[in-house]
C-alpha positions in Angstrom: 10.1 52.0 11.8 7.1 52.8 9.7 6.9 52.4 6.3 6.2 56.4 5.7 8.8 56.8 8.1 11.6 53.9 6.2 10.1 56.2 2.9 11.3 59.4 4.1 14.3 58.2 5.3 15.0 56.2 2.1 14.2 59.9 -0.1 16.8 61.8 2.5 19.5 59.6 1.7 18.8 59.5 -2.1 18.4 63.9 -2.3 21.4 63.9 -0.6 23.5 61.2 -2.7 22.0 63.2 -6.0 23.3 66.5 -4.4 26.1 67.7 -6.0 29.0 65.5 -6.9 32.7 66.7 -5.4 34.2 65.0 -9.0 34.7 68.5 -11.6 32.7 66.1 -14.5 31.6 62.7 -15.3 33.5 60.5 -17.6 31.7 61.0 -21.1 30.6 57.6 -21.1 29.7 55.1 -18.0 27.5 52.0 -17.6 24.4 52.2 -15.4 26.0 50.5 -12.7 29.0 52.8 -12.5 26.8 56.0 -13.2 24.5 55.1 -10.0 27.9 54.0 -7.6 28.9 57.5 -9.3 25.8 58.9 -7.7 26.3 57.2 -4.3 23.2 55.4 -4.5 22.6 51.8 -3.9 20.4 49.4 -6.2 17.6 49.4 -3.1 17.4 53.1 -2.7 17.5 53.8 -6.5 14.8 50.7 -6.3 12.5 52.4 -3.6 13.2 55.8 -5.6 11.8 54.0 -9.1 9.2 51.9 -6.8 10.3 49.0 -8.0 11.7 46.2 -6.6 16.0 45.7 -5.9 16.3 43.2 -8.7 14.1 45.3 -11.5 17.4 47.3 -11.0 19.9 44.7 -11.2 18.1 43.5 -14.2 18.1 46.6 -16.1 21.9 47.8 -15.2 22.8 45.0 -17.3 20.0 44.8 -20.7 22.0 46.4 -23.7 18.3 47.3 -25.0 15.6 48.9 -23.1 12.3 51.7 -23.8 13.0 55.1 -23.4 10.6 55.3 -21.1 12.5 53.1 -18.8 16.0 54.6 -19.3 14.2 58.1 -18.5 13.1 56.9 -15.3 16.3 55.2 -14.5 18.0 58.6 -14.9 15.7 60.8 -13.0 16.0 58.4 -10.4 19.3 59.6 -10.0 18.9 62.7 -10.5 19.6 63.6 -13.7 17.7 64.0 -16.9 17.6 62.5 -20.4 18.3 63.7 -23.9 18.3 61.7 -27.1 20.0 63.3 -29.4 21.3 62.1 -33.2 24.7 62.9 -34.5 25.7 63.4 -38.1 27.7 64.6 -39.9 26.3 68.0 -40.0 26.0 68.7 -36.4 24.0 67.2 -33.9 20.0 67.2 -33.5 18.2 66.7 -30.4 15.4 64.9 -31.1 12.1 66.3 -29.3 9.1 63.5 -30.3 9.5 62.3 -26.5 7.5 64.4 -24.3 6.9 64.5 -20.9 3.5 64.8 -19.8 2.2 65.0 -16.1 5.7 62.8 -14.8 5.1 60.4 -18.1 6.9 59.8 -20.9 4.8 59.4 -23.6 6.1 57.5 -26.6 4.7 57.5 -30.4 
């Protein structure tokens, strides 16, 4: 098998694990690990998905601190996409300094 062709197949699988899910809602908090078994996805396809390497994934499922940037990609990855958002007492705010721009997260 080719490696457009392992690429392809690799992409198939992931679209289809990132479909959507047969559980009503997500639990309102999960790790990364559980939200990607959530997702069906393995750590070599969400790897291949990030182009990065199977461990790179490992590694970050299990850091308690991490850039935005990172986290974003992690998500979309998966399918999903990423708000950070600030609670007070007051309400909530959804804070908009992180921008995407042309597929990048640029940070301040």
């Amino acid at each position: 098998m080719s490696k457009s062709d392992k690429t392809s197949a690799t992409t198939a699988i992931a679209a289809e694990a990132r479909g959507p899910c047969e559980v009503a809602a997500l639990p309102a908090a999960m790790s990364l690990r559980e939200l990607r078994r959530v997702r069906g996805l393995s750590q070599r396809i969400l790897a291949d998905l990030m182009s990065v390497k199977q461990p790179v994934v490992a590694k970050q499922e299990h850091q308690a601190d991490m850039h935005i940037s990172t986290l974003r990609r992690h998500i979309e990855a998966m399918g999903g996409s990423l708000e950070i958002v600030a609670r007070f007492p007051e309400g909530d705010v959804r804070i908009s300094n992180f921008k995407i721009s042309c597929d990048r997260v640029v940070e301040p």
